[in-house]
C-alpha positions as CSV (number, residue, x, y, z in Angstrom):
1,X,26.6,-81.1,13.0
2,X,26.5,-78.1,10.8
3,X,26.0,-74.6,12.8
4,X,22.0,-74.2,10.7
5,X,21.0,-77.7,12.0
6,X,22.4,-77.0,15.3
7,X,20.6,-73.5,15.1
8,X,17.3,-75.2,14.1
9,X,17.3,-77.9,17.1
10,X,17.7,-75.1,19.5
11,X,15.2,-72.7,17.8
12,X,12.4,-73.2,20.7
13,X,11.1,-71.3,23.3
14,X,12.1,-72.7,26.0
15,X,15.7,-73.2,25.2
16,X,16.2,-69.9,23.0
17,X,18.7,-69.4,25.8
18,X,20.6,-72.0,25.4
19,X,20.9,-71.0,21.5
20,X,22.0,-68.2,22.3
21,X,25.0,-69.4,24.9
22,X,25.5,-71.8,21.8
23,X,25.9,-69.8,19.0
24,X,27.6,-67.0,20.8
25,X,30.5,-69.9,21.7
26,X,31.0,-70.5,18.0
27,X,31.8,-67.3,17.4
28,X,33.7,-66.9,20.4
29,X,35.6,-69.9,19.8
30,X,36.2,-68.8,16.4
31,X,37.7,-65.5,17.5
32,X,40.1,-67.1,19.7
33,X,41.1,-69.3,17.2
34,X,42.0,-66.5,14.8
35,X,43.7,-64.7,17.2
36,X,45.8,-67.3,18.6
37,X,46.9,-68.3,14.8
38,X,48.2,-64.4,14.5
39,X,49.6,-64.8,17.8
40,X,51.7,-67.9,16.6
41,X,52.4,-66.5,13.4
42,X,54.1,-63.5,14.9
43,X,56.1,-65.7,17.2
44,X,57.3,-67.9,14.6
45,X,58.4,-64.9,12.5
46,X,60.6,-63.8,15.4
47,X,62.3,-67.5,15.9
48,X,59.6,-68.5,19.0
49,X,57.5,-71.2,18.3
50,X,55.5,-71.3,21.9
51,X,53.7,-74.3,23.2
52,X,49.4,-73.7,23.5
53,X,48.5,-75.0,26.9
54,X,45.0,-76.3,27.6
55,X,42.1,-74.0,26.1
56,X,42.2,-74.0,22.5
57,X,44.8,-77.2,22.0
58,X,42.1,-79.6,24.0
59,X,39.3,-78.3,22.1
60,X,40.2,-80.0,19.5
61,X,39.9,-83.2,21.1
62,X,35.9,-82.5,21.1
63,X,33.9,-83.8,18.7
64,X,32.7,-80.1,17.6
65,X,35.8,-77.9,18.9
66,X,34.0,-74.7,18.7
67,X,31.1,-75.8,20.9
68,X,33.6,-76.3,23.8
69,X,33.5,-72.6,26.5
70,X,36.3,-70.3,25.6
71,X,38.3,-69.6,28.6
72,X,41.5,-67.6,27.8
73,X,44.6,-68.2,25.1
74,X,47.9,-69.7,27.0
75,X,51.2,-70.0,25.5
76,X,53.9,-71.4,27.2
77,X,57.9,-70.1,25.9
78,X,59.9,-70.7,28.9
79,X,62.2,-68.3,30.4
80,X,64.6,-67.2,27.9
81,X,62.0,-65.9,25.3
82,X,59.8,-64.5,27.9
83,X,60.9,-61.2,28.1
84,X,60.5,-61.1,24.3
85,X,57.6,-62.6,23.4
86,X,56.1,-60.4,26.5
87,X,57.2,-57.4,24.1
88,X,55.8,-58.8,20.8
89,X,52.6,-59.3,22.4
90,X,52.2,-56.1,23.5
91,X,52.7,-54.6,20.8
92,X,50.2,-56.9,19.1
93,X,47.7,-55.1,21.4
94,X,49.3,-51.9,21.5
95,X,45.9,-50.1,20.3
96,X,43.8,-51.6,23.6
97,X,43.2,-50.2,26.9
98,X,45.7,-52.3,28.8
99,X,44.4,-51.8,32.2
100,X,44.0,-55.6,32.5
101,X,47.7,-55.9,32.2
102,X,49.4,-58.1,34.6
103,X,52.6,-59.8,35.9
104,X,53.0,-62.8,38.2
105,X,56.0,-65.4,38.6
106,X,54.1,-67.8,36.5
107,X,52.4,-65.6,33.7
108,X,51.7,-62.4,31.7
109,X,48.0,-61.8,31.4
110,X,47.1,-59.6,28.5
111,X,44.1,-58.4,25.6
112,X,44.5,-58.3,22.3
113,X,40.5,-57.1,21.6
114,X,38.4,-58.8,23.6
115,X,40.6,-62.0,23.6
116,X,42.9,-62.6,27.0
117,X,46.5,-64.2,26.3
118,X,48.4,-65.7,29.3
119,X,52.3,-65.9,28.2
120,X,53.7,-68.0,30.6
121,X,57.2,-68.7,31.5
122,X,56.4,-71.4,34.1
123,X,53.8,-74.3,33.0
124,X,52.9,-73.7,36.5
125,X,54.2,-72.6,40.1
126,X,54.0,-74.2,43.4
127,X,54.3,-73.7,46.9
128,X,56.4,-74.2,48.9
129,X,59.8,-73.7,47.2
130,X,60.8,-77.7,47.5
131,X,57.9,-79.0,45.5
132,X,58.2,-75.9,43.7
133,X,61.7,-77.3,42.5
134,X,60.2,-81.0,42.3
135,X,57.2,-79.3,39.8
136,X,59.7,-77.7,37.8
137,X,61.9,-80.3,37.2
138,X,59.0,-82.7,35.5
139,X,57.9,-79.5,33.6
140,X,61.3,-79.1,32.1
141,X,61.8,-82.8,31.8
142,X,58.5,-83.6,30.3
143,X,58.9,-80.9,27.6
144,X,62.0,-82.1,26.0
145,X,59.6,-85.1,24.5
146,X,58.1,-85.1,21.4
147,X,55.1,-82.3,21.2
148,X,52.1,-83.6,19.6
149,X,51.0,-80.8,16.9
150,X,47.2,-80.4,16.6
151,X,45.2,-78.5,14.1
152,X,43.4,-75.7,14.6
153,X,41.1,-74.1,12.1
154,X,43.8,-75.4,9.6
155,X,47.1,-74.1,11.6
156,X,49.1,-76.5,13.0
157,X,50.0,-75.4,16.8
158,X,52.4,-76.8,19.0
159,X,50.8,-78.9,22.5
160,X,53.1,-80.3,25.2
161,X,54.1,-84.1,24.9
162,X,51.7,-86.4,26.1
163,X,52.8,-87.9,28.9
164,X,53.7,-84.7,30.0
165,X,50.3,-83.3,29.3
166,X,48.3,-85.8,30.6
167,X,49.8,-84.9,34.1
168,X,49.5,-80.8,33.4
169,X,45.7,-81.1,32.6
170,X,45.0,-83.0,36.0
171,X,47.6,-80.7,37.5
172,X,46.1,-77.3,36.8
173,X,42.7,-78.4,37.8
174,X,43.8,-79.9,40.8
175,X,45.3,-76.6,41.4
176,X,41.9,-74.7,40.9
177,X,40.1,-76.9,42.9
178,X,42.5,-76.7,46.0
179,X,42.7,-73.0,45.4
180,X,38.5,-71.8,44.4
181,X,37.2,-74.6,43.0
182,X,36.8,-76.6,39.5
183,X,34.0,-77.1,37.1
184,X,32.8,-80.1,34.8
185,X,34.6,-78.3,32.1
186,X,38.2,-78.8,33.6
187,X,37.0,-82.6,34.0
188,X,36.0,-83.4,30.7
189,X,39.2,-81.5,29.3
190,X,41.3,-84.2,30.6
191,X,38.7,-87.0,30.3
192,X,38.5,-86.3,26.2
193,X,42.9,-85.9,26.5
194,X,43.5,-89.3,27.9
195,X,40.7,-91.0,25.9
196,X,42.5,-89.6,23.2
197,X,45.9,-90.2,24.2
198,X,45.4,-93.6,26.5
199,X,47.4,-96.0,24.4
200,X,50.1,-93.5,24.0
201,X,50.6,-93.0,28.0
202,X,53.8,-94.3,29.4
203,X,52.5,-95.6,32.5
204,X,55.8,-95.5,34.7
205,X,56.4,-92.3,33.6
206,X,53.0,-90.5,34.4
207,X,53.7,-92.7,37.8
208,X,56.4,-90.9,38.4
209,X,55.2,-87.7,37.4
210,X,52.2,-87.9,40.2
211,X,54.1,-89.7,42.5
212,X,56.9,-87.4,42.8
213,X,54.1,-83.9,43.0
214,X,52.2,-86.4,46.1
215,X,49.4,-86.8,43.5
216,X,48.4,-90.0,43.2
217,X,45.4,-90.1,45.6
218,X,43.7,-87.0,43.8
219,X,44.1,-88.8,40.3
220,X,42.4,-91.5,41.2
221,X,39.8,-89.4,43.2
222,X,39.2,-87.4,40.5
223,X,39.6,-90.4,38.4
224,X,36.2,-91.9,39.5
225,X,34.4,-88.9,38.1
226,X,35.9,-88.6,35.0
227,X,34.5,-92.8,34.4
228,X,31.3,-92.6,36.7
229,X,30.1,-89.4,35.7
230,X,31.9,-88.0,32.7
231,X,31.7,-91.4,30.6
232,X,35.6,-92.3,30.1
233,X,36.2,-96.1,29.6
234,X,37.6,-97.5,32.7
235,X,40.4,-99.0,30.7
236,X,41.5,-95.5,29.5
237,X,41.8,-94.2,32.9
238,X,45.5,-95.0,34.4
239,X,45.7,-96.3,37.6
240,X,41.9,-96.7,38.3
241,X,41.0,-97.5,41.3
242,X,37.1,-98.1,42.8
243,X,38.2,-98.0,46.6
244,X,37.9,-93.6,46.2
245,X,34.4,-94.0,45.0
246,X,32.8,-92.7,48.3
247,X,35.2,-89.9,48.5
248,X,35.0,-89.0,44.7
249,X,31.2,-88.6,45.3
250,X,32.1,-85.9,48.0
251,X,34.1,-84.3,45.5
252,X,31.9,-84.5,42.9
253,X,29.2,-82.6,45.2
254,X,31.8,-80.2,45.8
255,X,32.3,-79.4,42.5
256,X,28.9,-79.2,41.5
257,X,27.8,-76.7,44.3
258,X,31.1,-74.8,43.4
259,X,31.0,-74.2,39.3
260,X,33.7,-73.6,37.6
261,X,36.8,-72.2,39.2
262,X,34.3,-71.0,42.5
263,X,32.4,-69.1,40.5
264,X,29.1,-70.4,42.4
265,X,30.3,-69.0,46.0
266,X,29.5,-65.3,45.1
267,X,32.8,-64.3,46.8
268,X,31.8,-60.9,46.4
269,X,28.2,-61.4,47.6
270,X,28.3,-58.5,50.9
271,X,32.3,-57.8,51.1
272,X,32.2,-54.7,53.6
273,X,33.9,-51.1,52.3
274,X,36.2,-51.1,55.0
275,X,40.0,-52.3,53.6
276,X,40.5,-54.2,56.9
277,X,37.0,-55.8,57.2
278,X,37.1,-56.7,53.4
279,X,40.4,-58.4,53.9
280,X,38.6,-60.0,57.5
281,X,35.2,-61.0,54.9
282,X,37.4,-62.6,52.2
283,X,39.9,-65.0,54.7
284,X,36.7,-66.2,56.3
285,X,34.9,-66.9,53.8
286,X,38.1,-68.7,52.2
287,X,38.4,-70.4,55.9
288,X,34.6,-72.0,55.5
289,X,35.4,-73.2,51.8
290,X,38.8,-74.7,53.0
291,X,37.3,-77.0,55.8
292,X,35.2,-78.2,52.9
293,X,38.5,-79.4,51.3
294,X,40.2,-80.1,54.6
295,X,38.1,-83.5,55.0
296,X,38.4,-84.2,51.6
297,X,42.3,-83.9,51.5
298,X,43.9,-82.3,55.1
299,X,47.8,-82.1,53.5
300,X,46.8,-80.3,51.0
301,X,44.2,-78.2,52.2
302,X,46.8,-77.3,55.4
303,X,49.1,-76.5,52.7
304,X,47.0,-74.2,51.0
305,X,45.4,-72.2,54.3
306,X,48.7,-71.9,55.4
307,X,49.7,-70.1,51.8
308,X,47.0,-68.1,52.0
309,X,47.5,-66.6,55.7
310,X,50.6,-65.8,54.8
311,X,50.0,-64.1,51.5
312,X,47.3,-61.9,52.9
313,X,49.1,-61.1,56.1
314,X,52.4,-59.9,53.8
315,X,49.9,-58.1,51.8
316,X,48.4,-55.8,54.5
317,X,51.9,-55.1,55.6
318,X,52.8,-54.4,52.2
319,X,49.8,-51.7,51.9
320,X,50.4,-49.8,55.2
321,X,53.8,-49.3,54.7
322,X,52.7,-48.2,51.4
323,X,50.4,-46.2,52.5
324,X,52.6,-44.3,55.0
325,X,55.1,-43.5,52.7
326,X,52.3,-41.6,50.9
C-alpha cells in the first residue's frame, strides 16, 4: 500500500489520530533506517561488521516495514570490538547533548539526533551468574552459524542465524515481561520471525536452546498467543502445545492490562519526594506486579524479586556511603 492511499483511508475524523501515529511511523521508521545504514557503513569502514538485533532487522519481516513502531537501533559486536565501536559511535554523535549516555554489562545506550543506538557486547545478560554462563554459551554458540542478511531500504545488514534468533526474539521478551511487562508488539515480532523462518528451524537445536535457559514452558505459554491471538499457523509454531491454553489466557490478560514493556502501570503515577519513601513506593509497587507473575510462573518470578531486593538494597548502600563521603 502506497503511503497517499494509506494517507487517504485514514483521512477521517474520527481516526485523524490514528493518521497521524501512522504517518509519523513512516517517517520515523525511515529515520532509523538511514541512520542505522550510516551506522553500518562507518563500522564496516573500520573492519566491524555488527549484527542488528531485533528492531529494524524484524521489520522487515512485515508486510509494510515502515508501518511497524520504532523502538531503538541495536547492534550487537561482541567483546573485542566493543571498546571500539563504543568510540566510533560517539563520535558519530559527537555534536548531541549526550546526557542520555549510558553504560551497563550488557550495552551502551546512545543518540545520534533523535535516534537511540544500543551497542551491545552481550546479546543479553542473566542472573544469576550460572545461567548467566549457560546464556552465554548458546549466544556464542548460536552466532558462529550462518547470519541471514536482510535488506533494509536497499542495504544489506547483517541478523543473527536463525535458529539462534528464533530463541533471542522469545528470549528478550520473555525477559521484559518477567522484568515490567511485554506488549503485542514484542509478540508479533517473533510471530512474523518464525512464520518466516519455520521450515528453516532446526528443532533439536532450538530444543536445546530453551531447554538448557529452563524455557520451555514459557515458549509454549506464549506460544498459544502468538496462534490464538496473533494468527501464526499452528504448524509454524515449534513445539505447540494446547494443554497451556488456560494459563496463556492469564498471560495474555496480563499483557494487555500491562502495554508494552509496563508502560500501562504508570510507575511514576504519585512516587513520594523523599529518596527513601521513593525507593519504599517503587519495591511495592514492583512487589504487587510480581505476585501477578508469581502465579503465572513462581521460579521465575522468585528469581526475579529476589534480583530486585538485592539490587535496590546495594543501591541504597551505594548512595549513603556516597553521600557521606560528600
Amino acid at each position: 500500500i502506497s503511503d497517499e492511499s494509506l494517507a487517504g483511508v485514514l483521512d477521517t475524523a474520527e481516526i485523524k489520530p490514528l493518521r497521524r501515529f501512522v504517518m509519523s511511523n513512516l517517517s520515523t521508521s525511515r529515520t532509523w533506517n538511514i541512520t542505522l545504514q550510516k551506522i553500518v557503513q562507518e563500522l564496516r569502514s573500520e573492519g566491524i561488521d555488527p549484527y542488528v538485533l531485533k528492531g529494524q532487522g524484524i521489520a522487515q519481516y512485515y508486510p509494510n516495514p515502515d508501518l511497524r513502531q520504532c523502538g531503538d537501533i541495536d547492534l550487537y559486536v561482541g567483546q573485542k570490538d566493543y571498546e571500539r565501536t563504543c568510540e566510533i559511535v560517539g563520535v558519530m554523535g559527537a555534536a548531541e547533548d549526550h546526557e542520555s549516555d549510558k553504560e551497563i554489562l550488557k550495552h551502551f545506550h546512545t543518540r545520534i539526533g533523535n535516534v537511540p543506538v544500543e551497542i551491545h557486547r552481550f546479546t543479553d545478560v542473566y542472573y544469576p551468574k550460572s545461567l548467566n554462563r549457560i546464556y552465554q554459551e548458546i549466544s556464542d554458540e548460536g552466532l558462529c552459524a550462518e547470519p541471514v542478511m536482510v535488506d533494509i531500504a536497499g542495504f544489506k545488514i547483517k541478523t543473527p542465524p536463525v535458529d539462534f534468533n528464533v530463541f533471542y526474539i522469545f528470549n528478550h521478551l520473555w525477559h521484559h515481561f518477567i522484568a515490567d511487562g511485554v506488549g503485542l508488539r514484542q509478540i508479533c515480532d517473533w510471530a512474523m520471525l518464525l512464520h518466516k523462518h519455520y521450515e528453516q528451524i532446526n528443532l533439536d537445536h532450538l530444543r536445546g536452546m530453551l531447554e538448557k535457559m529452563g524455557l520451555m514452558k514459557q515458549w509454549k505459554v506464549f506460544g498459544n498467543i502468538a496462534v490464538d491471538v496473533v494468527g501464526l499457523p499452528k504448524d509454524e509454531f515449534p513445539f505447540y502445545d494446547s494443554s497451556y491454553v488456560k494459563l496463556s489466557e492469564k498471560v495474555y490478560r496480563l499483557v494487555m492490562l500491562e502495554g508494552n514493556f509496563g508502560q500501562a502501570n504508570l510507575k511514576g503515577d504519585n512516587r513520594p519526594s523523599g529518596y527513601l519513601a521513593g525507593k519504599l513506593h517503587s519495591l511495592i509497587f514492583r512487589s504487587r506486579r510480581n505476585l501477578r507473575v508469581l502465579s503465572l510462573f513462581p521460579k521465575d518470578a522468585l528469581r526475579h524479586i529476589r534480583r530486585v531486593i538485592a539490587i535496590g538494597i546495594k543501591t541504597v548502600l551505594k548512595d549513603a556511603f556516597s553521600s557521606q563521603k560528600k
